[in-house]
N, C-alpha and C positions, 0 to 999 in steps of 0.2 A: 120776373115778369109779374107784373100785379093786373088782374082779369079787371080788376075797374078803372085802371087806366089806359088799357090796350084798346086800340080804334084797327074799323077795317072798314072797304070801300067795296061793295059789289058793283061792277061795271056790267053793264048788258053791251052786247053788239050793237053796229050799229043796223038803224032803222033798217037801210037797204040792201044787209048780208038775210040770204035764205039758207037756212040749215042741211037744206033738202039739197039743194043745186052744186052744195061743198062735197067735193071729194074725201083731200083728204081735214084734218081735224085742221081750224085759226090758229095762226102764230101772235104769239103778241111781242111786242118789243119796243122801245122808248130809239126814237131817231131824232140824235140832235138834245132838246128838249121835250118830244111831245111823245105822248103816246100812242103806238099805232098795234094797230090790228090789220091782219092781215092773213089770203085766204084763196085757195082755186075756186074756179068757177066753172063749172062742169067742162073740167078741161082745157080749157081755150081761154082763160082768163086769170090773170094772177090780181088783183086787187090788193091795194094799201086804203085803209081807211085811217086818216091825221086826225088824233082830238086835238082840236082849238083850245080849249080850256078845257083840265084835268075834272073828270069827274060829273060833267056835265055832258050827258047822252046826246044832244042835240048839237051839240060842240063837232062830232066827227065831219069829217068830208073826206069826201074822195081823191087821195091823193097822188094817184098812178094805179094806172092799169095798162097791163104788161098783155101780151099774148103768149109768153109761157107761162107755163105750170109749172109747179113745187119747187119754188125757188123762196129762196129764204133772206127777207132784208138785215144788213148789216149794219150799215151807215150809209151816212149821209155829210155829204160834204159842207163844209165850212159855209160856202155859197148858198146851197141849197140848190144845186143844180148835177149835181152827181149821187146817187144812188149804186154803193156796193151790194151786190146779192149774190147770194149762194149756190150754184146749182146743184143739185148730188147725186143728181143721173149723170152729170158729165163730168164731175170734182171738179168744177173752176170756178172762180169768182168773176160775176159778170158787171164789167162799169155800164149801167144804163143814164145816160147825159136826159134829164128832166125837161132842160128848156128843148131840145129839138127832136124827142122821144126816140135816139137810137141807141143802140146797143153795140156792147163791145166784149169778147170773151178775150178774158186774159190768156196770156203765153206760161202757165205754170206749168210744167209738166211736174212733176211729183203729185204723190196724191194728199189730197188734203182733208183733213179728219174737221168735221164741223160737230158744232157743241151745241146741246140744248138746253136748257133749265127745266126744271125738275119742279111742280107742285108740293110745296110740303105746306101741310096745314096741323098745327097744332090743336088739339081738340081735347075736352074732357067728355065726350060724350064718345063709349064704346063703341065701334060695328058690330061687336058680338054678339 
C-alpha cells in the first residue's frame, strides 16, 4: 500500500435521516448497483435511502419505507421490484414486492445465521 496513492470517500447520511429518532445504529449496503443506507425510525419505520450517483450527498432518495423495524436489506431483484430482507427477531427472509408495497414471509423453518461486515480502518495515527 503506498499512502500517496490510496484515496477514500467520506459519505454523510442522507439530508432527511435524524440521529436522534434512530433506534438502532444505519446499515449500509450496495443493492443492485447503488448504494444504500438504511435505518429504523423510532420503531414504526424501516427506511431505505438509494444514492442515484455514488458520492454525491444530494443524489440519495428515498427508496422504501417499510413499517417494520430491524430488518436488514439483502437484494434486490433483477427487475427492481422485489426486495429480500432480513428479519432476526423472527430468522426469516422476508420478499417485500416494490411496485404493490406488500410483504411476504418466507416458509424456512431452520434457522438462519445472518452476516455483517465489519469496519476496519487502516491508520498510522495510534489511539493510545
Amino acid at each position: 500500500m503506498s499512502m500517496g496513492t490510496e484515496l477514500y470517500t467520506q459519505l454523510m447520511p442522507p439530508s432527511g435521516f435524524d440521529e436522534m429518532s434512530s433506534i438502532k445504529l444505519p446499515y449500509l449496503c450496495i443493492l443492485k448497483d447503488s448504494f444504500c443506507f438504511s435505518h429504523d425510525y423510532k420503531r414504526t419505520e424501516f427506511i431505505i435511502w438509494k444514492m442515484k450517483t455514488f458520492g454525491v450527498e444530494e443524489a440519495y432518495h428515498d427508496f422504501a419505507d417499510l413499517e417494520k423495524c430491524q430488518l436488514l436489506p439483502l437484494h434486490l431483484s433483477e427487475h427492481n421490484d422485489t426486495l429480500i430482507l432480513a428479519n432476526n427477531q423472527e430468522q426469516r427472509a422476508i420478499l417485500y414486492n416494490l411496485r404493490n408495497n406488500t410483504a411476504k414471509r418466507t416458509r424456512i423453518i431452520d434457522e438462519i445465521q445472518w452476516f455483517s461486515a465489519k469496519v476496519y480502518v487502516e491508520s498510522l495515527v495510534s489511539d493510545i
